[in-house]
C-alpha positions as CSV (number, residue, x, y, z in Angstrom):
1,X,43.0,-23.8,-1.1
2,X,40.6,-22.0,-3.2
3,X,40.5,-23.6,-6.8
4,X,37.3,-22.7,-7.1
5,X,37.6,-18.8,-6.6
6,X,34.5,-16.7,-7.8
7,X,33.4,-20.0,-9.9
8,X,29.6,-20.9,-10.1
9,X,28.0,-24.0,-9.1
10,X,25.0,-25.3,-9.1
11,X,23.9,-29.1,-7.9
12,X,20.9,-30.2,-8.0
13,X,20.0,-32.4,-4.9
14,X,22.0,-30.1,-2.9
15,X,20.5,-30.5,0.5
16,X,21.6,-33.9,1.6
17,X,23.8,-36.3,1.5
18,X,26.8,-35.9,-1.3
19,X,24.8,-32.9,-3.0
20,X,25.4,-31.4,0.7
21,X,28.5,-32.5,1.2
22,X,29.7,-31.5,-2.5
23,X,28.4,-28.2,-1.6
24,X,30.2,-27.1,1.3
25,X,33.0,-28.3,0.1
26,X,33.1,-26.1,-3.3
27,X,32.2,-23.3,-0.9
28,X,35.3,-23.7,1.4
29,X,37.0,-23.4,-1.9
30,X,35.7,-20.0,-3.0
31,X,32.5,-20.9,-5.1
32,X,29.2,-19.8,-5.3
33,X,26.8,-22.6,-5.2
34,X,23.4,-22.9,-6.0
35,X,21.2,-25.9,-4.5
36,X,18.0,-27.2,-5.6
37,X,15.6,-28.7,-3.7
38,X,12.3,-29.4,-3.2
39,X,11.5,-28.5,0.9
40,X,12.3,-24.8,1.3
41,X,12.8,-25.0,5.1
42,X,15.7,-27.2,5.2
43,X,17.4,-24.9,2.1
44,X,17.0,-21.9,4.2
45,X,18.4,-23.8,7.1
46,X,21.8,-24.6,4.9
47,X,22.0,-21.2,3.2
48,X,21.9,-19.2,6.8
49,X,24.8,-21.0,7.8
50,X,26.8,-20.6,4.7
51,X,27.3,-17.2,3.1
52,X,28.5,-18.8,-0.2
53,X,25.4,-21.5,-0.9
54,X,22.3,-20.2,-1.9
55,X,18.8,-22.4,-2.1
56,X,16.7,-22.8,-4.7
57,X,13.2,-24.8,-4.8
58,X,12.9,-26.6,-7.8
59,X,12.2,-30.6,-8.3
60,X,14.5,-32.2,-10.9
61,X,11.5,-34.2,-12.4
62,X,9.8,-31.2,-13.7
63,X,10.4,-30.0,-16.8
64,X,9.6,-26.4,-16.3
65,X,12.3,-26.4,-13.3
66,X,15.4,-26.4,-15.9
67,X,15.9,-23.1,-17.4
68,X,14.7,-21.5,-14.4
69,X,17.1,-23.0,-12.1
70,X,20.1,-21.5,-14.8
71,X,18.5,-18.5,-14.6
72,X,18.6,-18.2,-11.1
73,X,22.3,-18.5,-10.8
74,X,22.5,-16.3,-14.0
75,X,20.7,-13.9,-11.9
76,X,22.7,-13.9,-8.8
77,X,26.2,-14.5,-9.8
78,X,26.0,-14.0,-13.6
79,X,28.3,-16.9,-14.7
80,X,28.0,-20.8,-14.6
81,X,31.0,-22.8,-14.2
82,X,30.2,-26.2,-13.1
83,X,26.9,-28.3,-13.3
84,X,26.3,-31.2,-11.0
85,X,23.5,-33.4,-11.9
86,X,22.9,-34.9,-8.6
87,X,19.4,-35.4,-7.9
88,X,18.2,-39.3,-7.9
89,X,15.2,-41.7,-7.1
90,X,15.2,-45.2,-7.2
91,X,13.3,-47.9,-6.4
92,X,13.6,-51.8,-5.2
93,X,11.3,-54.1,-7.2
94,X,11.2,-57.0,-9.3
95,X,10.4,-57.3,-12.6
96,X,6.8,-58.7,-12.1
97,X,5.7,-55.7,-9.7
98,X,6.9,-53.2,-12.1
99,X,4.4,-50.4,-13.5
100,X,4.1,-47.8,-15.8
101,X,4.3,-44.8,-12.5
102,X,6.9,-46.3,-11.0
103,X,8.9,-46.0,-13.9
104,X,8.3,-43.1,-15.6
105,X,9.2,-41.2,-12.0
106,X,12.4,-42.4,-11.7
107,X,13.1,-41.9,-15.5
108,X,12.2,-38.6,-14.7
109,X,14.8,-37.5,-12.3
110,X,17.6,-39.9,-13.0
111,X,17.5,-38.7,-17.0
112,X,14.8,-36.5,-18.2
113,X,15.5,-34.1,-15.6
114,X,19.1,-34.3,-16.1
115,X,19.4,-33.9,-20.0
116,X,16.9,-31.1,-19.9
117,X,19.1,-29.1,-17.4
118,X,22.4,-29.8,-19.3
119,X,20.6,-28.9,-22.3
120,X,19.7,-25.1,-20.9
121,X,23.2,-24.9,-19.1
122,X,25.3,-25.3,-22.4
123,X,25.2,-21.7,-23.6
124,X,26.4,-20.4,-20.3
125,X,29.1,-23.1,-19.5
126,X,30.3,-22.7,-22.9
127,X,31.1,-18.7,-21.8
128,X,33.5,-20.4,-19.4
129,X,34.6,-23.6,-20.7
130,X,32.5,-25.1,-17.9
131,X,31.6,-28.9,-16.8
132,X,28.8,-31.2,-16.5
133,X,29.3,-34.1,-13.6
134,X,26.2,-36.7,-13.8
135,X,25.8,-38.8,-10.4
136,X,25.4,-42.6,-11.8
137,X,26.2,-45.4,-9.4
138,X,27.7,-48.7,-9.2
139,X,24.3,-50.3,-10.5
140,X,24.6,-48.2,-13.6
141,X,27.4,-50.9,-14.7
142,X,27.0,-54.2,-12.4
143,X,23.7,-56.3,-12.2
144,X,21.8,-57.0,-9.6
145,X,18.3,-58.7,-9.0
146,X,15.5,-55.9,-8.4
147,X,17.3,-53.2,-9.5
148,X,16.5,-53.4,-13.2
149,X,14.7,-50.0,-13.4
150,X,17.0,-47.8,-11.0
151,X,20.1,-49.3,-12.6
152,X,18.7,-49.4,-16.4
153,X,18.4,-44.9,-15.9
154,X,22.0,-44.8,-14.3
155,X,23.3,-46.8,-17.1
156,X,21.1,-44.2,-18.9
157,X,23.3,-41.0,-17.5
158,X,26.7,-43.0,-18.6
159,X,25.8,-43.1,-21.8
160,X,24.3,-39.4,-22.0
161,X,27.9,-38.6,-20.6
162,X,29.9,-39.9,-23.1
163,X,27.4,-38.8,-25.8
164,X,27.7,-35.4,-24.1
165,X,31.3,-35.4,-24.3
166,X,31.8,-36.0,-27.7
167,X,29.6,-33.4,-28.5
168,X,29.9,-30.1,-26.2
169,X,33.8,-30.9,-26.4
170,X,34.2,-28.8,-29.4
171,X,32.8,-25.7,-27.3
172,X,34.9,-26.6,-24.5
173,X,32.8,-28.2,-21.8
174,X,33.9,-31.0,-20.5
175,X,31.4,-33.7,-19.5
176,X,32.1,-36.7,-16.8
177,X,30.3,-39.4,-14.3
178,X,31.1,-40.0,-10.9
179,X,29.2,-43.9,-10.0
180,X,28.8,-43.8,-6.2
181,X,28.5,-47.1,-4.4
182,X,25.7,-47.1,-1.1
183,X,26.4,-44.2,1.0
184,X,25.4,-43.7,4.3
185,X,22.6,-41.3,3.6
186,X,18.5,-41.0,3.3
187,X,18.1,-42.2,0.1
188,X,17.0,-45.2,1.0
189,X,14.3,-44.0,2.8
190,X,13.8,-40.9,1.1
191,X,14.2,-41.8,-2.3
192,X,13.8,-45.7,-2.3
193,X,11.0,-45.2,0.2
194,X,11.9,-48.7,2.3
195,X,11.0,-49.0,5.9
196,X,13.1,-49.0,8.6
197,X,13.7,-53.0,9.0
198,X,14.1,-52.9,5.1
199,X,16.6,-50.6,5.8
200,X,18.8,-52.3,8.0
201,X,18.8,-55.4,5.9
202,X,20.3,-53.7,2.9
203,X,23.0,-51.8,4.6
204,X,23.9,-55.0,6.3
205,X,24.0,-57.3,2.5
206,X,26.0,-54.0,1.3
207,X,28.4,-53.8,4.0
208,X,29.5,-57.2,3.3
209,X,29.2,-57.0,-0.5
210,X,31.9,-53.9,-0.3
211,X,35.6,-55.2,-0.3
212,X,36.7,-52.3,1.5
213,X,34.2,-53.3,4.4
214,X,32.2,-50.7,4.9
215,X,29.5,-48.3,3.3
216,X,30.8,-44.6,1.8
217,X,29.9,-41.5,3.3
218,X,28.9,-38.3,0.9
219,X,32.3,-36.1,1.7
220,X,33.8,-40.2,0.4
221,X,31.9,-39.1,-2.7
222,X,31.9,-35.4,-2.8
223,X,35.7,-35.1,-3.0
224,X,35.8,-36.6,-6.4
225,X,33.2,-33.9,-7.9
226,X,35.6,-31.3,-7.2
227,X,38.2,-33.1,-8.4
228,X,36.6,-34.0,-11.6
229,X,35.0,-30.7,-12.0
230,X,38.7,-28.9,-11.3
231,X,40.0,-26.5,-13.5
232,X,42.8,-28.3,-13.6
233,X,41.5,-31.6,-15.0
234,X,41.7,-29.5,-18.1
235,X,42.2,-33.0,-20.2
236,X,39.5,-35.2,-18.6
237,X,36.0,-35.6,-20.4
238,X,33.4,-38.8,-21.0
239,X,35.1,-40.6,-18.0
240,X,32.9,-42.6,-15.1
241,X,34.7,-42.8,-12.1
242,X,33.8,-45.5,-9.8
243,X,33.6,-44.7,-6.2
244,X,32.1,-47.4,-4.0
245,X,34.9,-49.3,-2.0
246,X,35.9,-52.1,-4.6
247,X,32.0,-52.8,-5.1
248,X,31.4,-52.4,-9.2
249,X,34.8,-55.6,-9.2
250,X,32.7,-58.2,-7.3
């Protein structure tokens, strides 16, 4: 299959996990896919092995890193068809430990960053009746103790997609959420910077928490992107789409 023939991608996040996963698998479909990231190393590791993905350094937290990552696949493949805001941080803490850095960083990449490259993508996915796929989570809709700051910018990126929806739907771009549940990936120690004892607890409370019994994996995840971002799914905008094994229902 190759739905995605000579369509443009770019995902931000793109060298782990479901960004990684997502990836390859619009490749194997015929895309062109652009991944940011912020260790140039391990995107020139991905890219060798795959003729269709090309790397790009950019963090998703600074500002000055939006229009130039649309330029960049402007410049290679002259087209953009699909944007996946995928890059996230997040943080375990409780209300009383909060502070101001902790904060405005994750605000940063789970919804400054995101609106700001959505905002500089709309001219060219409007060209090509493109579409914008935010990465929430289940904690974007379903409370939990500690996660008040990480969950309060994912609920953040459901609203923007619904706003989004309503509005770039006149010029044809669709707009829709995908809310992952825990995935077996390094975002917790990566991006939620917990040790490795911290680590084992959480997947272990998850595991049990999930009604399906275990925790995702990104391709559990990265399937849903493409079929959200489809060409097909013509009639599909402003939509979240839970994928976390029956967690969000508990």
């Amino acid at each position: 299959m190759e739905n995605f023939h000579e369509k443009v991608v770019i995902i931000t996040g793109g060298s782990s996990g479901i960004g990684l996963a997502a990836a390859q698998q619009f490749a194997s479909q015929g895309a062109k896919v652009l991944i940011t990231g912020r260790r140039p190393g391990v995107l020139a590791e991905i890219t060798a092995g795959n003729a269709n993905i090309e790397g790009f350094v950019a963090d998703a937290s600074d500002p000055a890193g939006a229009h130039r990552t649309i330029d960049a696949a402007i410049r290679l493949w002259g087209r953009l068809d699909v944007l996946v805001n995928n890059a996230g941080g997040g943080t375990i803490k409780p209300l009383v430990e909060s502070d101001a850095d902790t904060i405005s960083s994750i605000f940063a990449v789970n919804v400054t960053g995101p609106i700001l490259l959505a905002a500089a993508a709309v001219p060219e996915l409007a060209k090509t009746k493109g579409s914008i796929i935010n990465m929430s989570s289940t904690f974007g809709s379903k409370a939990a103790a500690a996660l008040s700051i990480y969950g309060s910018s994912k609920a953040a990126v459901e609203h923007l997609t619904r706003c989004w929806a309503l509005e770039l739907a006149p010029q044809g771009i669709r707009v829709n959420a995908i809310a992952p549940g825990p995935v077996e990936s390094d975002f917790l120690r990566d991006r939620m910077s917990l040790s490795a004892d911290q680590i084992a607890a959480v997947t272990e409370q998850e595991r049990k928490m999930i009604p399906l019994g275990r925790r995702g994996v990104p391709e559990d995840v990265a399937m849903w992107i493409l079929n959200v971002a489809d060409p097909r799914s013509t009639w599909m905008t402003g939509q979240v789409i839970a994928v976390d094994g029956g967690l969000v229902t508990t």
